[in-house]
C-alpha positions as CSV (number, residue, x, y, z in Angstrom):
1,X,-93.5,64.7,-183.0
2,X,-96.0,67.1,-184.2
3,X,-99.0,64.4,-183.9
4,X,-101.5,66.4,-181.4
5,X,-102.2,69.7,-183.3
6,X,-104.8,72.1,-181.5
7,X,-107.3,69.3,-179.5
8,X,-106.5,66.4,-181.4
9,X,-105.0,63.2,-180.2
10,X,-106.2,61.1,-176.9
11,X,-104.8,59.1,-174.3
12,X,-106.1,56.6,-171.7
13,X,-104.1,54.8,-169.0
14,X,-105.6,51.8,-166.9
15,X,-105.5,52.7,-163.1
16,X,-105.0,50.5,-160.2
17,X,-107.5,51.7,-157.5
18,X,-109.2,49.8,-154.6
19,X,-112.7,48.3,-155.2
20,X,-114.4,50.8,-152.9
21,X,-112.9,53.9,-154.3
22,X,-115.9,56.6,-154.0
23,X,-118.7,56.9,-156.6
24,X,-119.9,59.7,-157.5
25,X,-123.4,58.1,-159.2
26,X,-122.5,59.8,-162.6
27,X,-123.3,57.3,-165.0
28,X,-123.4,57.7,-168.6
29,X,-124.0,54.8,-171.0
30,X,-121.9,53.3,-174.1
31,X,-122.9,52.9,-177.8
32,X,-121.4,49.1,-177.0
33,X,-120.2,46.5,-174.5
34,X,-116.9,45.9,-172.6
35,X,-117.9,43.3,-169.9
36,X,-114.3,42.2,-169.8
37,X,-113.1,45.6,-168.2
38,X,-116.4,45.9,-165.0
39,X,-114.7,47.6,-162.2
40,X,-111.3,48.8,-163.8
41,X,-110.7,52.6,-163.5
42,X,-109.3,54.7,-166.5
43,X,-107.5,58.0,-166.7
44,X,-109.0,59.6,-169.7
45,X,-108.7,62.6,-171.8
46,X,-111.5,64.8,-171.4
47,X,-113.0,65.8,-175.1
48,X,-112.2,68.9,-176.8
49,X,-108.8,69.7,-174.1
50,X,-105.4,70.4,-175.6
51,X,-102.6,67.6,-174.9
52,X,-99.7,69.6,-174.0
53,X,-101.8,71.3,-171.3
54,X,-101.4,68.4,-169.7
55,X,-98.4,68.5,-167.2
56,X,-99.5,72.4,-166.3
57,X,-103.1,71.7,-166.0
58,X,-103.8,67.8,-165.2
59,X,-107.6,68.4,-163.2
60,X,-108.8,69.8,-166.9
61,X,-107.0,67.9,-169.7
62,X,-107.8,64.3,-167.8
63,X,-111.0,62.6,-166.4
64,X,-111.3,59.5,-164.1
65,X,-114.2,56.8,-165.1
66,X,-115.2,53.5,-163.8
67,X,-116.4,50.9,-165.7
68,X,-120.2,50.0,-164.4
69,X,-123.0,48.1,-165.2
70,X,-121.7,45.0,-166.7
71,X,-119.5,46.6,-168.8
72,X,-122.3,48.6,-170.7
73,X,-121.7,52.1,-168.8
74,X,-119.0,54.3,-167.2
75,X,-119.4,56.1,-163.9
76,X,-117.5,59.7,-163.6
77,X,-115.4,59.5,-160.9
78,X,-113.1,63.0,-161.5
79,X,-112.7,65.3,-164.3
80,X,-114.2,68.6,-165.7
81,X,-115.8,66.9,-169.0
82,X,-116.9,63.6,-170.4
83,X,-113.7,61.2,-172.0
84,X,-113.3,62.1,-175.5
85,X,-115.2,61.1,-178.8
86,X,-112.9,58.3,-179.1
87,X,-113.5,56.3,-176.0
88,X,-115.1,53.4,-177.9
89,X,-112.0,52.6,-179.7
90,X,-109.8,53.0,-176.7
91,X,-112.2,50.7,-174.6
92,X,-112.8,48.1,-177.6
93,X,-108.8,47.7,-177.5
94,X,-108.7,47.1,-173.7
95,X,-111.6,44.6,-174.2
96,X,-110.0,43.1,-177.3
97,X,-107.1,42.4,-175.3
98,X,-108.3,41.2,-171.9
99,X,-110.5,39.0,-173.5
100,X,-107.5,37.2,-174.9
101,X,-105.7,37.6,-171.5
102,X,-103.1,40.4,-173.2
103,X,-102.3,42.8,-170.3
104,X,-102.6,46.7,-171.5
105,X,-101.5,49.6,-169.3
106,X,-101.8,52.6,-172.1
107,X,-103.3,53.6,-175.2
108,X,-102.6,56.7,-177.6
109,X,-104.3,58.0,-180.4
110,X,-102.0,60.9,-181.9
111,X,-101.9,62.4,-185.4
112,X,-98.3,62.3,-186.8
113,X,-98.1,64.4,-189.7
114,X,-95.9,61.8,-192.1
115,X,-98.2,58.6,-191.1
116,X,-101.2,60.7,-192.0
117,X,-99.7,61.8,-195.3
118,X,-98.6,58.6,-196.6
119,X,-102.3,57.5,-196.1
120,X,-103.5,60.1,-198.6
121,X,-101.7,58.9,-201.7
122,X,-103.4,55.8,-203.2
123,X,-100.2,53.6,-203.2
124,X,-99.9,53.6,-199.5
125,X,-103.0,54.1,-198.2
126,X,-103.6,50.5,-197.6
127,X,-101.9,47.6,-195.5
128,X,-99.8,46.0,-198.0
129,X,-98.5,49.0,-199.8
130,X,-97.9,50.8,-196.6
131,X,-96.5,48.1,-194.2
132,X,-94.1,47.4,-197.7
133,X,-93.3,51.3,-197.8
134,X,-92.5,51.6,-194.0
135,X,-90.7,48.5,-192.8
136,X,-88.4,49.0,-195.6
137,X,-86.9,52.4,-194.5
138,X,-85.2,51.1,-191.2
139,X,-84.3,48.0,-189.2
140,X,-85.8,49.0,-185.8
141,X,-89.4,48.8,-186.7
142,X,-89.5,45.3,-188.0
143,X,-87.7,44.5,-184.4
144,X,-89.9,46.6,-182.4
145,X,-93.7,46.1,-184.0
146,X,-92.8,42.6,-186.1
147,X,-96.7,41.4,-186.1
148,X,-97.2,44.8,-188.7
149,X,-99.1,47.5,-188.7
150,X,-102.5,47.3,-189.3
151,X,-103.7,50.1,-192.2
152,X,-107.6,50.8,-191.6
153,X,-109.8,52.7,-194.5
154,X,-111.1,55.9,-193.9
155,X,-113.9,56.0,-191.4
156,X,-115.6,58.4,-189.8
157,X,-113.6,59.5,-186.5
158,X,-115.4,58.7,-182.9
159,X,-117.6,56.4,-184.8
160,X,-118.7,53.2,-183.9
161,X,-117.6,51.8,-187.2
162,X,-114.2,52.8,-186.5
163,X,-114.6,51.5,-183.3
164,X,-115.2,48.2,-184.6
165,X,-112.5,47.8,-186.8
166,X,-110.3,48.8,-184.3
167,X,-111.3,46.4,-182.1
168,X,-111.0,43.7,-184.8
169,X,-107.4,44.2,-186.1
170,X,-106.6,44.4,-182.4
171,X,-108.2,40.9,-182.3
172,X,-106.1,39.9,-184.6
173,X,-102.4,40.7,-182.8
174,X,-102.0,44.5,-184.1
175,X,-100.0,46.9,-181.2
176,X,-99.8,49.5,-183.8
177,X,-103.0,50.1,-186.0
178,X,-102.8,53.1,-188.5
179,X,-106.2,54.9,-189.2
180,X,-106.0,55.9,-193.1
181,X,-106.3,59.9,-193.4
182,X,-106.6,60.4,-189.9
183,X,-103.7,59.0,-187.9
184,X,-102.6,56.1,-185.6
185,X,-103.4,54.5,-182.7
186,X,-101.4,52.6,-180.4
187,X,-101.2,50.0,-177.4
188,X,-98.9,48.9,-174.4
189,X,-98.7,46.8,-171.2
190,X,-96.0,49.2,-170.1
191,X,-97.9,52.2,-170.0
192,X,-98.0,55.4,-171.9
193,X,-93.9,56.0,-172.7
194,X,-93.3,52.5,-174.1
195,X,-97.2,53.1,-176.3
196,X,-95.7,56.1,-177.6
197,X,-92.2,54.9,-178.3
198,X,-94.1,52.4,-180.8
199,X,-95.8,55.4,-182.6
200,X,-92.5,57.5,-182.7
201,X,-90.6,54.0,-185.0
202,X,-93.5,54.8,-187.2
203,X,-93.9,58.3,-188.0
204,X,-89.9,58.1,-188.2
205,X,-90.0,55.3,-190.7
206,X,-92.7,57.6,-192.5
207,X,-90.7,60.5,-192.6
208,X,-87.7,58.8,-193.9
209,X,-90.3,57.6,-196.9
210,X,-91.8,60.7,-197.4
211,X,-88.6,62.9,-197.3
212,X,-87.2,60.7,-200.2
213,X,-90.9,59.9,-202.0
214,X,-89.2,62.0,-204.7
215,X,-86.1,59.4,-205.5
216,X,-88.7,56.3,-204.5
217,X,-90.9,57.2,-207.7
218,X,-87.8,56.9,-209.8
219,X,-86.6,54.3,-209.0
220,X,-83.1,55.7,-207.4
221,X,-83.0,55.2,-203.8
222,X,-81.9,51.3,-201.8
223,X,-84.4,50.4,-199.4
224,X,-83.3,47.5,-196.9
225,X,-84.3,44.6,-198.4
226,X,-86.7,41.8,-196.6
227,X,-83.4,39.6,-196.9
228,X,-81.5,41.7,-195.0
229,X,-84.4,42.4,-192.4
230,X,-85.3,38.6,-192.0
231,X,-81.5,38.2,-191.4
232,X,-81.5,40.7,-188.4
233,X,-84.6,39.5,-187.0
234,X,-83.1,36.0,-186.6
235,X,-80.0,36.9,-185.5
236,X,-81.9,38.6,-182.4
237,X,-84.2,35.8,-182.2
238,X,-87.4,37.9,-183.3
239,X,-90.4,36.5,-184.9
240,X,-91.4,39.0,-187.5
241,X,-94.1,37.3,-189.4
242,X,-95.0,41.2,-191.3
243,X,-91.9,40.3,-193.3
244,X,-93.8,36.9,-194.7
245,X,-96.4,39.6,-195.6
246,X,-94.1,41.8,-197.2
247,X,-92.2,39.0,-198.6
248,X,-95.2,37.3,-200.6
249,X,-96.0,40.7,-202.0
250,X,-92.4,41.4,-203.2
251,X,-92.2,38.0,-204.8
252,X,-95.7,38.5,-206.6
253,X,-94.3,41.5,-208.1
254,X,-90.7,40.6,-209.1
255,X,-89.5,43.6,-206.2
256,X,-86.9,42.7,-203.3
């Protein structure tokens, strides 16, 4: 896919571990506050390691933490760095979550190139224009992500701002939320294949868009139509309520 160039892109997968696995007493604070997650264990990418060193070199790319301290600290269990700049936005999603009682096994941010480049332009850049643009360029993405994808502005990456909003549109039922100029990040139950499987219907919905941008600013290329995608959706018994979103919008401006 492209989406982890040089050190970019994290993971994090939630572990099963006895209570009384061994401590270490390495115990580094968080900017915030994830009381829901005390006592869970974490695979984490370490900051600054390459992805696709992983399967060859595991002990270096990934890091073990416990969360400690009522929720405000993690305690290094294994690992040859600290977790990555993102950690708050990966933790605020698995405290979104199991503070709602949602079960999450994985998350992924990644950086795939067509996502991150439809963010640039100032059509698309946004949720309605880009949830319009995407869900319109093949059925399976209204089917497999039908709550939307949430489009966040620019913000600073590994900040606590971007943490926030994270954990916000999470809050508000988003799987899939898209971080404008940046990239995307992503959340499962099923752990890390079925998270990445919900990025993958993105960035192929964005490259379909972007590879025919050219014939979509005049006006000669068929996108599916919401009829046609609220018609699937029901016959396979699938709420989609981003189609209500995308539907409002194209009856605002006269489009189908």
């Amino acid at each position: 896919m492209n989406a982890a160039e040089g050190r970019s892109g994290n993971i994090s997968v939630h572990l099963d571990l006895p209570a009384d696995y061994p401590g270490t007493g390495k115990v580094f604070q968080f900017a915030g506050s994830f009381p829901h997650l005390v006592g869970q264990y974490y695979l984490v990418k370490v900051t600054s390691t390459r992805l696709w060193m992983l399967a060859t070199h595991p002990e270096e790319v990934m890091c073990l933490v416990r969360i400690v301290d009522e929720g405000r600290s993690y305690e290094m269990l294994l690992g040859a760095g600290k977790p990555t700049s993102e950690i708050a936005a990966h933790f605020g999603i698995y405290e979104t979550r199991a503070r709602l009682g949602l079960p999450t096994r994985a998350v992924i941010h990644a950086q795939p190139q067509h996502i991150t480049a439809l963010t640039l332009t100032e059509p698309y850049g946004n949720n309605l224009g880009f949830n319009r643009l995407v869900y319109r360029q093949e059925p399976e993405t209204a089917l497999m992500i039908p709550e939307g994808i949430a489009v966040l502005p620019y913000l600073a990456p590994g900040s606590e701002a971007l943490a926030e909003a994270t954990g916000a549109a999470t809050a508000r039922g988003h799987r899939v939320i898209v971080w404008a100029k940046h990239g995307i990040i992503a959340c499962h139950p099923e752990g890390l294949m079925a998270c990445f499987d919900l990025i993958d219907y993105v960035e192929a919905a964005a490259r379909l868009a972007y590879t025919n941008m050219a014939f979509l600013t005049r006006g000669e290329i068929s996108l599916h139509t919401v009829e046609d995608l609220r018609a699937l959706a029901e016959s396979l018994h699938v709420q989609a309520p981003v189609l209500d979103l995308i539907a409002d919008h194209a009856s605002a401006t006269g489009l189908r």
